[in-house]
N, C-alpha and C positions, 0 to 999 in steps of 0.2 A: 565600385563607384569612388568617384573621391571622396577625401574627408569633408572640405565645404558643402557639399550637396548632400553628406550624411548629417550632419548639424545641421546644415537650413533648414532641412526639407523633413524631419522624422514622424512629424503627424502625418506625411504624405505615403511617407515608407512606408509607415504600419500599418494604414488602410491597404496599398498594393499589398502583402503580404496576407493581411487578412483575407483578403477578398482570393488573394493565387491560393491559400490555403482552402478558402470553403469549393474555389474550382475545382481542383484535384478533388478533394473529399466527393462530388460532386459525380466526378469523374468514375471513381472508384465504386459508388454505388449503381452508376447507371451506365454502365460499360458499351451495353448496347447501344442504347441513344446514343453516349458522346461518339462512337464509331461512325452512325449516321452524318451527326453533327459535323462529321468532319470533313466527310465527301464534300458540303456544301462552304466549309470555313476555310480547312486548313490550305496550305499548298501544294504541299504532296498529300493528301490525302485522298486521290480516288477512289482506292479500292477498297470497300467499306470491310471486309474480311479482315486485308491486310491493318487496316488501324485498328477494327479489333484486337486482334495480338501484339500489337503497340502496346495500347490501352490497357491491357491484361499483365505486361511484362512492365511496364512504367510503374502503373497499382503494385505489384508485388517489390518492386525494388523502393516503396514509396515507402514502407511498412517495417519496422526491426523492434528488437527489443527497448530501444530508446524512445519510437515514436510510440509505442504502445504506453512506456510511461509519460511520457511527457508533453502528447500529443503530436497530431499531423505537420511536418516543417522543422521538428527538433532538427538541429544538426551534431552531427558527431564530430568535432573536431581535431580528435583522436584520430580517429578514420581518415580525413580528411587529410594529417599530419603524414599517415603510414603512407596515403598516393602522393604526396608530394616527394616522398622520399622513394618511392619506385621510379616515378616519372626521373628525379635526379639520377636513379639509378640507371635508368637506360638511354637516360642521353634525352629527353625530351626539356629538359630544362638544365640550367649550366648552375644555378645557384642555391641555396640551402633556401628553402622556405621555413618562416616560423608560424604556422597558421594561427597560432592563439592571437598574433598579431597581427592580423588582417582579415580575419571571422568573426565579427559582431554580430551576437545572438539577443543581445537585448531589446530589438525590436520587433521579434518572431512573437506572434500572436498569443501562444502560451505564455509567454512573460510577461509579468501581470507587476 
């Protein structure tokens, strides 16, 4: 997002995140419903099987040893740093990204 609508807007930010953060949680505990859930909401989602294993590989990729400590939404910015440097690596992007400088964590739900 921009800067301006990160400044204006951050009481607004924090409630969207919270709330995205208790969905997945949400998610993750009721796998089966939200697969239902999905036939009827999402846009590709017809096949109630197939979002299941969405649902199931989403959940696991949702979970590391960081979110374990620091709860559901941590972000790795580390992580985040090494794919920007592969993406550069293979030609998906032409320029150096610095993500510490353009990942703002201080309004993820954990940060108190």
């Amino acid at each position: 997002m921009r800067e301006e609508t990160y400044q204006q807007k951050k009481d607004l930010l924090k409630r969207f995140l919270a709330a995205y953060r208790d969905s997945a949680q949400w998610m993750m505990d009721h796998p089966e419903e939200a697969a239902k859930l999905a036939v009827k909401r999402a846009i590709n989602g017809q096949n109630e099987a197939m979002n299941l294993e969405v649902i199931k590989l989403r959940n696991a990729t949702s979970v590391s040893p960081l979110t374990q400590k620091q709860g559901l939404g941590a972000i790795d910015v580390d992580m985040l740093q090494k794919g920007a440097e592969a993406w550069k690596k293979i030609g998906l992007i032409e320029h150096d990204l610095k993500m510490k400088d353009v990942v703002a964590t201080d309004l993820l739900p954990w940060r108190k």
